[in-house]
N, CA, C and O of each residue as an XYZ file, in Angstrom:
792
protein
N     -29.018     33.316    -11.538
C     -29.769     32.247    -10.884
C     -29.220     30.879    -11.272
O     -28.967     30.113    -10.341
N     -28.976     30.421    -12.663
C     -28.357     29.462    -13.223
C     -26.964     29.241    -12.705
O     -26.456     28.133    -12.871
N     -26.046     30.556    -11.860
C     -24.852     29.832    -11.700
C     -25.084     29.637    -10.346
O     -24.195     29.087     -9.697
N     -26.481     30.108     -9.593
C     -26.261     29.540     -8.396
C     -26.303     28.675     -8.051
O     -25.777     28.278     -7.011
N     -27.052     27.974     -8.928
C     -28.023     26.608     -8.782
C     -26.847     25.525     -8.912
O     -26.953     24.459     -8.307
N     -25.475     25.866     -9.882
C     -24.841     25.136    -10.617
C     -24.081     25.010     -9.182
O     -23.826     23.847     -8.871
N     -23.655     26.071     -8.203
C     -22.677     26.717     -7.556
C     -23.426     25.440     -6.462
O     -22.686     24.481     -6.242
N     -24.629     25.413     -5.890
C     -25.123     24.685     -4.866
C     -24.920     23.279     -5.263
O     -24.380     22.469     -4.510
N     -25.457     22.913     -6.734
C     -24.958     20.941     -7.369
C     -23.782     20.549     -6.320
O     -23.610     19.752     -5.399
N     -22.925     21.788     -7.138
C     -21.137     21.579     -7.129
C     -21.255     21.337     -5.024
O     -21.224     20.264     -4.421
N     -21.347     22.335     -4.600
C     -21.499     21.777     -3.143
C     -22.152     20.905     -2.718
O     -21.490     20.572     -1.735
N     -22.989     20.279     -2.745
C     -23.646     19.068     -2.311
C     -22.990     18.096     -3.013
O     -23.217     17.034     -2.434
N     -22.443     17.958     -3.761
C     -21.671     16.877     -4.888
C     -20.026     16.902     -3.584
O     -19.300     15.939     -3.343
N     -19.943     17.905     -3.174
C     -18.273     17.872     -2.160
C     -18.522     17.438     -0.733
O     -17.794     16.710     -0.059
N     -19.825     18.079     -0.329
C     -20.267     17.712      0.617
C     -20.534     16.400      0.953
O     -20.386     15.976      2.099
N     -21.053     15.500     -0.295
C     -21.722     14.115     -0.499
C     -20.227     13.520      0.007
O     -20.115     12.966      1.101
N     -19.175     13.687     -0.850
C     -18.025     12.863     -0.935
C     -17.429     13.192      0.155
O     -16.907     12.170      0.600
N     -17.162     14.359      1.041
C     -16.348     14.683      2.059
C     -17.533     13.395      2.991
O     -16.837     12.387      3.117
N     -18.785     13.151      3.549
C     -19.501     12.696      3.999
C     -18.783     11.316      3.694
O     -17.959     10.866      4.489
N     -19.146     10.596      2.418
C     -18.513      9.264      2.102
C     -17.123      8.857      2.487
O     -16.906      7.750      2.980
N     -16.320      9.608      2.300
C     -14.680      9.630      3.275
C     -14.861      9.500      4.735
O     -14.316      8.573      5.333
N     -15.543     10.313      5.305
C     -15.426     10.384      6.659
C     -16.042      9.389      6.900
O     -15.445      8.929      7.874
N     -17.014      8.598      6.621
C     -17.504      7.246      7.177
C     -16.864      6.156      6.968
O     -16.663      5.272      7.801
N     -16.532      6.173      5.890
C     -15.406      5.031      5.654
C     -13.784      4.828      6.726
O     -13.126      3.889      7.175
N     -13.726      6.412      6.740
C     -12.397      6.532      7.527
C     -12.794      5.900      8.946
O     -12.132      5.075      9.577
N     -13.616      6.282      9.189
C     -14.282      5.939     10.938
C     -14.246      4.252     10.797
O     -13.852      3.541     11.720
N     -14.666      3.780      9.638
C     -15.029      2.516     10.062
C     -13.450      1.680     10.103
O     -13.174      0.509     10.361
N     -12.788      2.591      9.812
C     -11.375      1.894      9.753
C     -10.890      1.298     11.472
O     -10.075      0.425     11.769
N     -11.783      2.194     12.396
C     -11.477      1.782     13.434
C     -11.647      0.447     14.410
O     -11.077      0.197     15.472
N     -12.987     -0.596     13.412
C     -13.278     -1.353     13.465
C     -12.143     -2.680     13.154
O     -12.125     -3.787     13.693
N     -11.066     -2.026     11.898
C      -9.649     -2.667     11.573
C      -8.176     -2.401     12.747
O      -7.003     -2.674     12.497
N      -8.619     -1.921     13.763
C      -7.670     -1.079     14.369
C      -6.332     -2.555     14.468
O      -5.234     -2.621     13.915
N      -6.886     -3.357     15.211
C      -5.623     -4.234     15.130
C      -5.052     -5.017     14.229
O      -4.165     -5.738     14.686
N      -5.345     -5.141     12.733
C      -4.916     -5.489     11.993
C      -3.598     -4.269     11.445
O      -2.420     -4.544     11.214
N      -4.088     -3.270     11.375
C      -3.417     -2.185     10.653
C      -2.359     -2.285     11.941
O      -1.262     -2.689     11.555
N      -2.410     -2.031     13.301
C      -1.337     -1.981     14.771
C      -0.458     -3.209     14.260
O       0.687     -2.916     13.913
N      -0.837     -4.536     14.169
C      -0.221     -5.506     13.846
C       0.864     -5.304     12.763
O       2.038     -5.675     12.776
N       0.265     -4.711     11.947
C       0.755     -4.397     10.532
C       2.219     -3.325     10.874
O       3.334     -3.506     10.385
N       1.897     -2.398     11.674
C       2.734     -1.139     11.795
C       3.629     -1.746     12.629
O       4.729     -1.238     12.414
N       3.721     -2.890     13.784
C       4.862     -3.380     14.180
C       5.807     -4.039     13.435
O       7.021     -3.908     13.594
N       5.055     -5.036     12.291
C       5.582     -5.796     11.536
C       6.702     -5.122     10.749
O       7.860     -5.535     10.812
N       6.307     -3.991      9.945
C       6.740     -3.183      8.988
C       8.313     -2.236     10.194
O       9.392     -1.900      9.704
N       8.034     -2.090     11.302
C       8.889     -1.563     12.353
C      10.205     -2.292     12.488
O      11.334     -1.817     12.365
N       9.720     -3.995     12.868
C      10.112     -4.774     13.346
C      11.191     -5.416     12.279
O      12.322     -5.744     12.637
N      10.702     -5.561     10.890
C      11.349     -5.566      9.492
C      12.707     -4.581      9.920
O      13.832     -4.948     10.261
N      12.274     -3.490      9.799
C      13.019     -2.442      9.267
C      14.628     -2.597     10.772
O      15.850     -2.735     10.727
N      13.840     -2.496     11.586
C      14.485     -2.305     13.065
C      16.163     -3.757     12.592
O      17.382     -3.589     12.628
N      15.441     -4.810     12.275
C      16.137     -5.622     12.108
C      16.781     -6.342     11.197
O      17.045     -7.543     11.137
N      17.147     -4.820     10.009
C      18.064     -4.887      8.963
C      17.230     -5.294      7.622
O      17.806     -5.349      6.535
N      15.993     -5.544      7.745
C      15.140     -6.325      6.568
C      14.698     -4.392      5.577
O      14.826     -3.198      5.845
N      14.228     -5.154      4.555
C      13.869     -3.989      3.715
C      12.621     -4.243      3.415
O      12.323     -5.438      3.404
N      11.458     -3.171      3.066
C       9.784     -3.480      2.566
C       9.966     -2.960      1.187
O      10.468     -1.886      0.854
N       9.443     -3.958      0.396
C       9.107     -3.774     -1.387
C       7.739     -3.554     -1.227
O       7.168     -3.960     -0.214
N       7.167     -2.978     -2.082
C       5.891     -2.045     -2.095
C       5.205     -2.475     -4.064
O       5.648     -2.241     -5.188
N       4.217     -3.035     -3.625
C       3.776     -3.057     -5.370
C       2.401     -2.375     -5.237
O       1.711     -2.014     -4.284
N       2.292     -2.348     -6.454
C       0.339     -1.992     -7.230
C       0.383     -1.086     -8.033
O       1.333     -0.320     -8.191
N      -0.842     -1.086     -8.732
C      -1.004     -0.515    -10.126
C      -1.328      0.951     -9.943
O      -1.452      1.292     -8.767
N      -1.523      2.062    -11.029
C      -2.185      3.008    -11.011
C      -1.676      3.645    -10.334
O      -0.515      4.005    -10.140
N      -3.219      3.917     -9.664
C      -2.740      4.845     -8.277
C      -2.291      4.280     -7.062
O      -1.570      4.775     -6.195
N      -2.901      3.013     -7.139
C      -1.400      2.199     -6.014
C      -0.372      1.979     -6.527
O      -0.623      1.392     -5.475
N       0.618      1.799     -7.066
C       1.186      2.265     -7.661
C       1.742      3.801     -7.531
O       2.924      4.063     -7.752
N       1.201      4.360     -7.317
C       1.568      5.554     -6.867
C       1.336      5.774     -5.110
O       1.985      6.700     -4.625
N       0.961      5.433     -4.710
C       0.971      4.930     -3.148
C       1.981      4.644     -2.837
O       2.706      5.265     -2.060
N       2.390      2.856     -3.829
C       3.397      2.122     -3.355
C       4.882      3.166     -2.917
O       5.617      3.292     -1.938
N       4.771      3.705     -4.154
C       6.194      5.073     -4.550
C       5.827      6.242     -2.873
O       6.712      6.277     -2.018
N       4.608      6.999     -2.669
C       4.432      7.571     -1.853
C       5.273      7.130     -0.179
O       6.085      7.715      0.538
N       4.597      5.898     -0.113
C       4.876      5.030      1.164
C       6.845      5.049      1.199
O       7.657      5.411      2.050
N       6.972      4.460     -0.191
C       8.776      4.470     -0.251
C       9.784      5.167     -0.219
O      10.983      4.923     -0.087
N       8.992      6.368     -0.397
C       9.543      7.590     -0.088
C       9.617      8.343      1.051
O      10.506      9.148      1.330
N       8.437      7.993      1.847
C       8.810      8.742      3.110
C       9.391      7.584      4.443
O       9.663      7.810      5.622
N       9.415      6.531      3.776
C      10.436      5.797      4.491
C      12.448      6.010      4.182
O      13.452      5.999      4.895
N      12.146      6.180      2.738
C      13.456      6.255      2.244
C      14.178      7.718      2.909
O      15.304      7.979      3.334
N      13.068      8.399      2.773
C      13.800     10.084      2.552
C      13.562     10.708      4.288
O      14.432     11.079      5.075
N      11.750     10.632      4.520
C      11.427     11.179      6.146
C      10.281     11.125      5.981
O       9.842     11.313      4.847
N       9.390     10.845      7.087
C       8.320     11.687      7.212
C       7.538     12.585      7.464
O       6.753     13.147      6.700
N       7.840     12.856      9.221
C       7.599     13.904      9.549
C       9.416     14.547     10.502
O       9.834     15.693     10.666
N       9.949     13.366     10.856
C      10.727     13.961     11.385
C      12.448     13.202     10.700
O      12.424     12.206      9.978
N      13.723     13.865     11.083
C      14.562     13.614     10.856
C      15.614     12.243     11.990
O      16.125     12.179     13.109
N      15.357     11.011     10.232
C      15.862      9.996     11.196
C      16.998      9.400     10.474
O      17.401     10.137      9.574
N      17.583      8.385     10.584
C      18.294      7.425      9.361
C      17.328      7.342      8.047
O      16.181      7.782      7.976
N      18.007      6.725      7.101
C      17.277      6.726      5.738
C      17.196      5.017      6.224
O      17.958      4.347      6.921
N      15.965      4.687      5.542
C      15.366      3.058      5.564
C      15.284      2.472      4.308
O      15.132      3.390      3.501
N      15.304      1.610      3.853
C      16.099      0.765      2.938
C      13.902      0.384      2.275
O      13.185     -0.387      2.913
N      13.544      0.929      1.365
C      12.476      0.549      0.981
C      12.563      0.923     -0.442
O      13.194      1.846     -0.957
N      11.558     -0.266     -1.154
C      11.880      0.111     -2.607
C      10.285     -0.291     -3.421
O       9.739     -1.391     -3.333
N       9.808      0.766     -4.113
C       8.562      0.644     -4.895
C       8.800     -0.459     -6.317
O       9.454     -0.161     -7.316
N       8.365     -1.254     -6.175
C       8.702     -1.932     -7.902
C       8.067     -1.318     -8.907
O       7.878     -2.021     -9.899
N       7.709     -0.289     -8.943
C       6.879      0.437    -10.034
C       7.734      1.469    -10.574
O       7.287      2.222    -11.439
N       8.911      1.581    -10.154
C       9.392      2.747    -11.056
C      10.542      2.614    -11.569
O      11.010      3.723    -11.831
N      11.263      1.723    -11.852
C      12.390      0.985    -13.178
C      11.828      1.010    -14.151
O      11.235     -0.024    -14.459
N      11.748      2.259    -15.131
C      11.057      2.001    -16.432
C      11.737      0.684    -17.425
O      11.014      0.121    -18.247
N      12.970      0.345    -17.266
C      13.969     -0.508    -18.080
C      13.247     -1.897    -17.658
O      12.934     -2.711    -18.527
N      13.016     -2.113    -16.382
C      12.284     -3.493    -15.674
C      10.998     -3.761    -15.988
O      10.395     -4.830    -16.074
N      10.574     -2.335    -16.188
C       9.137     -2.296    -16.483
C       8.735     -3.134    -17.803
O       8.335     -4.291    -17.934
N       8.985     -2.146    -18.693
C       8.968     -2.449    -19.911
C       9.505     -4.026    -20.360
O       8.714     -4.746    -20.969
N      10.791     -4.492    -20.054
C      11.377     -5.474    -20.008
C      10.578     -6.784    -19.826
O      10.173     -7.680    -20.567
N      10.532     -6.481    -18.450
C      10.285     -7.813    -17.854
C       8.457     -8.037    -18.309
O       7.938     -9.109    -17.998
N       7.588     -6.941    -19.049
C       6.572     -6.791    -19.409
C       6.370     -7.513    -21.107
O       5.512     -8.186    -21.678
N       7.205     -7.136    -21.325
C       7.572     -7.551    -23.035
C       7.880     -8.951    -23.233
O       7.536     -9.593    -24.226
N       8.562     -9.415    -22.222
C       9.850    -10.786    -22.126
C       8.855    -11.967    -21.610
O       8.840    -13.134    -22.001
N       7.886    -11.248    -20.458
C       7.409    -12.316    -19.511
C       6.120    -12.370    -19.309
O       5.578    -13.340    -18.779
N       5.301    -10.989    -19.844
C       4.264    -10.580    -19.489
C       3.736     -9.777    -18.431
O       4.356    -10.044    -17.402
N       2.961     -9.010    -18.263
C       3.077     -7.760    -17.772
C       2.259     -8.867    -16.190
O       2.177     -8.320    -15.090
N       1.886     -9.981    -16.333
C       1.513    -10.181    -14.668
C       3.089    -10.752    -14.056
O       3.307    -10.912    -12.855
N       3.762    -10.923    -14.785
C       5.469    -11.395    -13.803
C       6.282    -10.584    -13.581
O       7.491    -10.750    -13.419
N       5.231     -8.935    -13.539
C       6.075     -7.831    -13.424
C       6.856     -7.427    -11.911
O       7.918     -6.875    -11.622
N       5.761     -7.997    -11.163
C       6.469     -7.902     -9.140
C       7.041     -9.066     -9.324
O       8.272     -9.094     -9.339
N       6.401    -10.105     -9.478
C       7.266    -11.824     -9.123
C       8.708    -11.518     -9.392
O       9.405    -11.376     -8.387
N       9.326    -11.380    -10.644
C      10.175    -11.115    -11.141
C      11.666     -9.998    -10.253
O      12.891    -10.125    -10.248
N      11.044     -9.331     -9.839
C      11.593     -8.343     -8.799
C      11.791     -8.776     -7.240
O      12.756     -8.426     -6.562
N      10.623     -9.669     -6.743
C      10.579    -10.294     -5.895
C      11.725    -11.286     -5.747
O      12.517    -11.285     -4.805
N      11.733    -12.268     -6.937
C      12.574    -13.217     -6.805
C      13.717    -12.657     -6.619
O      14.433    -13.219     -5.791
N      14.287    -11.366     -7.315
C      15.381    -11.048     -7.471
C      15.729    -10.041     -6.188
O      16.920     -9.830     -5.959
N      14.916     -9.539     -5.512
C      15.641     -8.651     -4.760
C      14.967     -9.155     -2.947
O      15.301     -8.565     -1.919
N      14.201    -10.098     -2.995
C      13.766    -10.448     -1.413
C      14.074    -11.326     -1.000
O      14.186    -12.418     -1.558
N      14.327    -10.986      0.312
C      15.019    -12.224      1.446
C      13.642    -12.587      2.501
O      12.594    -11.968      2.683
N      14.204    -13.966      3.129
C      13.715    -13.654      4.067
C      13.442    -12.430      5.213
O      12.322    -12.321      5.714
N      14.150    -11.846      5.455
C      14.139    -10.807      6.896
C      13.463     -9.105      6.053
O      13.481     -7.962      6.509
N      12.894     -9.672      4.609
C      12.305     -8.644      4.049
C      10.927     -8.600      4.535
O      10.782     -9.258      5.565
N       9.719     -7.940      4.042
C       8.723     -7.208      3.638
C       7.984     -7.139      2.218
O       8.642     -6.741      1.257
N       6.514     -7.547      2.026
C       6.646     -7.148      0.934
C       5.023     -6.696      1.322
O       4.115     -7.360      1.821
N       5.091     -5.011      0.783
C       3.301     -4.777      0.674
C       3.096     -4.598     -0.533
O       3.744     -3.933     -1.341
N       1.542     -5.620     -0.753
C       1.073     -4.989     -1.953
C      -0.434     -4.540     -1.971
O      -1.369     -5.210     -1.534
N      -0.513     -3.318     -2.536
C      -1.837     -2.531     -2.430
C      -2.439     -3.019     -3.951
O      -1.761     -3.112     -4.974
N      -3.808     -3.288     -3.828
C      -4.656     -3.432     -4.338
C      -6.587     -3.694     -4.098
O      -7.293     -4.512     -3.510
N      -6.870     -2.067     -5.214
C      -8.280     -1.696     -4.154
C      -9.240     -2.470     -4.144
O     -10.087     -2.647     -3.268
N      -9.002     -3.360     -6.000
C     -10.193     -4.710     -6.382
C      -9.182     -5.814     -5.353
O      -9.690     -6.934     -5.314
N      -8.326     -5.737     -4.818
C      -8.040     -7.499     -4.462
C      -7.576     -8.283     -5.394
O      -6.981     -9.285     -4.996
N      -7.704     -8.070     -6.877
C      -7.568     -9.171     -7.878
C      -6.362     -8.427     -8.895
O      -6.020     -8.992     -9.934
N      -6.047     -7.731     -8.675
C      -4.665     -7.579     -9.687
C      -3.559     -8.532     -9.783
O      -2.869     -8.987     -8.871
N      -3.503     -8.764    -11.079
C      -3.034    -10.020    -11.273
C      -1.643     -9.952    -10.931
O      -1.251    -10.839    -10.174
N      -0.653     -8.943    -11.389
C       0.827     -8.910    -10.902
C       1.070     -8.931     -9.492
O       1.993     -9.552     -8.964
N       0.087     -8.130     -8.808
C      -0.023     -8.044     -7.597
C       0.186     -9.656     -6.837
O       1.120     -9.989     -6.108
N      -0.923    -10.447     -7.243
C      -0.975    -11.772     -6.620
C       0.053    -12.708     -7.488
O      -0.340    -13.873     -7.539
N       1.005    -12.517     -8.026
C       1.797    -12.946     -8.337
C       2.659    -12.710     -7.684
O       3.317    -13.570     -7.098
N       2.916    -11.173     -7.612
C       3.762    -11.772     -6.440
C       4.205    -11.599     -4.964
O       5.173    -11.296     -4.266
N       2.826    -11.999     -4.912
C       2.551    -12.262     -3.129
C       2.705    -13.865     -3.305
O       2.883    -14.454     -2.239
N       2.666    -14.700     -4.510
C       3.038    -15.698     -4.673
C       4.467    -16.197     -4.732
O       4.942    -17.276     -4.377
N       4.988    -15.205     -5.234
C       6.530    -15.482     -5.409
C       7.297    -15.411     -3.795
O       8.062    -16.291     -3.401
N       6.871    -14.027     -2.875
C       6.943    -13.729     -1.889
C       6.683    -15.326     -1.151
O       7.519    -16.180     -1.446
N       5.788    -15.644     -0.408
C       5.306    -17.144     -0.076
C       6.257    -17.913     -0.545
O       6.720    -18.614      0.355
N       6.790    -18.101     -1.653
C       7.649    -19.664     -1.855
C       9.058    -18.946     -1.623
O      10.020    -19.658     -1.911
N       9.265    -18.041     -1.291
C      10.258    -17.397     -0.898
C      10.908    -16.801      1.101
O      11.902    -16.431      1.726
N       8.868    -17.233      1.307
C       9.208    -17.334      3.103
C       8.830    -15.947      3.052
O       8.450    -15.579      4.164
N       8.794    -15.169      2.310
C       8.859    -13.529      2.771
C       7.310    -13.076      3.378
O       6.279    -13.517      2.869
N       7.310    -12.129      4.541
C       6.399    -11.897      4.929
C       5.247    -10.807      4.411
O       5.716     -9.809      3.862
N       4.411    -10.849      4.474
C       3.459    -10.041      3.285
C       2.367     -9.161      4.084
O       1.964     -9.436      5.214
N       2.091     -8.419      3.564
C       1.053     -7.413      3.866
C       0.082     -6.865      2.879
O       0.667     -6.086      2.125
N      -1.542     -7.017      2.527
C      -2.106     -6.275      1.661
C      -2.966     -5.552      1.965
O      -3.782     -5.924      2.809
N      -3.062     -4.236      1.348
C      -4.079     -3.333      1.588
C      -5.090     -3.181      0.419
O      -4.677     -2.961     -0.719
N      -6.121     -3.271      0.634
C      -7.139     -3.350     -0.352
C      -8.841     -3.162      0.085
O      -9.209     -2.502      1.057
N      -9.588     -3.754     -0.680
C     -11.068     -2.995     -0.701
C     -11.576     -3.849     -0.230
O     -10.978     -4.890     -0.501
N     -12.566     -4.025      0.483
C     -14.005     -4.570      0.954
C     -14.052     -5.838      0.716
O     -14.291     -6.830      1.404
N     -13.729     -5.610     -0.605
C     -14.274     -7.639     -1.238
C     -12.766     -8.243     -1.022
O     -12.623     -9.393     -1.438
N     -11.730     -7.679     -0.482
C     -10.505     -8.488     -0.197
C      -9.747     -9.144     -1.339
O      -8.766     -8.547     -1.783
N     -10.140    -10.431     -1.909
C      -9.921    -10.579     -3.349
C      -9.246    -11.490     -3.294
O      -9.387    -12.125     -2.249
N      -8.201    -12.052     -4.297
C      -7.147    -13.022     -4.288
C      -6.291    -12.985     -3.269
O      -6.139    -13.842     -2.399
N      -5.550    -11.632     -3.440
C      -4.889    -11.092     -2.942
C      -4.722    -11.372     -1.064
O      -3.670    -11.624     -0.476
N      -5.970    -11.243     -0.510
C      -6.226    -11.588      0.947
C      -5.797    -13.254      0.794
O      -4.794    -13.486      1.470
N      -6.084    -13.921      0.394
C      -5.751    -15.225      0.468
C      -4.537    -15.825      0.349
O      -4.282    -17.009      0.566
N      -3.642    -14.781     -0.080
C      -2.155    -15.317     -0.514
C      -0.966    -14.193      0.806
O       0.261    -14.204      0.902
N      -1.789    -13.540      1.439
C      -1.226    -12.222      2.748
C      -1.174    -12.770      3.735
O      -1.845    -13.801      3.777
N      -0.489    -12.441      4.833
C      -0.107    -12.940      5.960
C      -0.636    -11.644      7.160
O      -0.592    -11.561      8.388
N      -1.036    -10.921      6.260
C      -2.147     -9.769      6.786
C      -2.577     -9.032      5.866
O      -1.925     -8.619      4.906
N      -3.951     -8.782      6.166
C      -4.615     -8.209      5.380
C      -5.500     -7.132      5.546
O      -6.713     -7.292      5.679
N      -4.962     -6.086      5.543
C      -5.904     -4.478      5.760
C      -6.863     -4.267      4.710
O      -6.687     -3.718      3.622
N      -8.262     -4.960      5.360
C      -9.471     -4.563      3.758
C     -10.282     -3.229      3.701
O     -11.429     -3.311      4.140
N      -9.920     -2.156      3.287
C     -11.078     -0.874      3.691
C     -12.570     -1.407      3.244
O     -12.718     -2.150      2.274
N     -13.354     -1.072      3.835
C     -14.682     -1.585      4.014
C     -15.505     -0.073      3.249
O     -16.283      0.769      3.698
N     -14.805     -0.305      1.802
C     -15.683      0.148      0.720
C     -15.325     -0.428     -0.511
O     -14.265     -1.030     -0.678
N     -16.407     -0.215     -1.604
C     -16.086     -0.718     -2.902
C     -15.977      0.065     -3.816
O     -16.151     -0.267     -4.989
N     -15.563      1.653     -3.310
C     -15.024      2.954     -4.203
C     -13.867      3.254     -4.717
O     -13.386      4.204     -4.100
N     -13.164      2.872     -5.597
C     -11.684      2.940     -5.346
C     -11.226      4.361     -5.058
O     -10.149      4.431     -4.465
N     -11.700      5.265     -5.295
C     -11.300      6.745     -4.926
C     -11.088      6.376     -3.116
O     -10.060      6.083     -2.505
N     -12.140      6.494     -2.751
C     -12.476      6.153     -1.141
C     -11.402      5.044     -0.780
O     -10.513      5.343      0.018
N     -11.436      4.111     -1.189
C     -10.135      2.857     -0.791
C      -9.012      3.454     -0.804
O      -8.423      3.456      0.277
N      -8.187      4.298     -2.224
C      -7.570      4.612     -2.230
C      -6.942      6.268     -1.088
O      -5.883      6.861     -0.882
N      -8.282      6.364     -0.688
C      -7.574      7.435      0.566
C      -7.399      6.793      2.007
O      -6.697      7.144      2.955
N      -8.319      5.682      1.840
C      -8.263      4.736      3.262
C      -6.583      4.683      2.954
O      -6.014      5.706      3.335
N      -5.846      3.829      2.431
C      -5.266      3.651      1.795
C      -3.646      4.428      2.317
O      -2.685      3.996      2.953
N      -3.891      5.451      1.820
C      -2.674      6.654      2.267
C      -2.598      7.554      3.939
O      -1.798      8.180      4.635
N      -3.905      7.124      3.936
C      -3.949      7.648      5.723
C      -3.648      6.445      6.934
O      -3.423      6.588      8.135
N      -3.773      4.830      5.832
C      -3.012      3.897      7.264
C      -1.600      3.855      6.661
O      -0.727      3.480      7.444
N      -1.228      4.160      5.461
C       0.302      4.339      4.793
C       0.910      5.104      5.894
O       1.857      4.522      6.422
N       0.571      6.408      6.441
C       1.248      7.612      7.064
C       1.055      7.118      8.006
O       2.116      7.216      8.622
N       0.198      6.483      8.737
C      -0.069      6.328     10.199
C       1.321      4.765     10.330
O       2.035      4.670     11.328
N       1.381      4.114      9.571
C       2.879      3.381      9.702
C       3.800      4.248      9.245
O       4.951      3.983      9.591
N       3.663      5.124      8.629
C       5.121      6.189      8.662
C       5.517      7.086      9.940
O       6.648      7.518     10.163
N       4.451      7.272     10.684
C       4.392      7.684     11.580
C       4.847      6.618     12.635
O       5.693      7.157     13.349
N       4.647      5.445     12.985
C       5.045      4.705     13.643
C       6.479      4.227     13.501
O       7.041      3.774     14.498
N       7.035      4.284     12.482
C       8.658      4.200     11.614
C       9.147      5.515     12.565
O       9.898      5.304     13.517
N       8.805      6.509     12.338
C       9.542      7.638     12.807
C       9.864      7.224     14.677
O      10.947      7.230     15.261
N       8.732      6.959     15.128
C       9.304      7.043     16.798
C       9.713      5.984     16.779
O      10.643      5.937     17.585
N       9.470      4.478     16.022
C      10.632      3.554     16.543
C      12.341      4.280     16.206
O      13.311      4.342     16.961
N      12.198      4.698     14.942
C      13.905      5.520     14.740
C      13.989      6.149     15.474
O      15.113      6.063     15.969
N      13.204      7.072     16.074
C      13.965      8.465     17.058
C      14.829      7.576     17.974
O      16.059      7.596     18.022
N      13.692      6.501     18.963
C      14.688      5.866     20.297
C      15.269      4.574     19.947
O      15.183      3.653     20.758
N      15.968      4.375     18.603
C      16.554      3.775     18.657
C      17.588      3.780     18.363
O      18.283      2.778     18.533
């Protein structure tokens, strides 16, 4: 009786959260042309020799790497390789430029050094307020480079320093962070058919 009871928690506890995803995801549709805007931009970059740098912490941060990879490598289908780069995974830069400069001049630093104009730069963040993050969407800006952030509900610094801004309209970071990877793929997906016909 005790493990049923435990067995039913555990389902209503998956059920609760599968419920909380799916509403959040829906309301993404309310963002539809920011994210469309976004997926040309990131197209339009790429189409015309520019490269997208990708920052954020954690598990963005692990996004950022996700997103760079299936631009770099494929997504769903077989195209040219695209010129995209996560700043989160140079452990030598990491550490470095963390020790030397402080761990918020950890994107700026990379920024300055590797973006052009005819670049890209997204940075994910689910509070809005990560400090490396808005550093360097700052560096990006005095550099002309065009910006993109994905982040949570309350938007944050971060929205204020973007030249677009995808806010998921929750304050869960679990939940943000899946908003998160499903408009990531849906511009990977849009990467793929601009490469096929072009």
């Amino acid at each position: 009786m005790e493990q049923r009871f435990s067995y039913i928690i555990l389902l209503m506890s998956f059920l609760d959260t599968v419920r909380e995803h799916s509403e959040i995801i829906a309301q993404l549709q309310q963002h539809e042309d920011v994210i469309l805007e976004c997926s040309q931009r990131i197209c339009s970059c790429l189409l015309h020799g520019g490269k997208v740098l990708l920052m954020g912490n954690g598990g963005s941060a692990a996004d950022a790497q996700h997103i760079a990879a299936e631009m770099v490598v494929r997504y769903q289908t077989s195209r040219r390789a695209l010129p995209a780069i996560a700043l989160t995974t140079d452990s030598s830069i990491l550490t470095a430029c963390s020790n030397d400069f402080g761990y918020e001049s950890l994107f700026r630093r990379q920024i300055e050094a590797l973006a052009t104009p005819d670049d890209l730069v997204i940075g994910i963040s689910t509070s809005g307020e990560s400090k490396n993050v808005v550093e360097g969407l700052r560096a990006a800006r005095e550099q002309e480079v065009k910006t993109i952030v994905l982040t949570g509900s309350n938007g944050g610094s971060v929205s204020d320093l973007a030249d677009h801004t995808v806010a998921v309209p929750s304050e869960i970071t679990a939940r943000i962070q899946e908003a998160h990877i499903l408009i990531g793929h849906f511009w990977c997906r849009q990467i793929d058919e601009a490469f096929s016909s072009s």
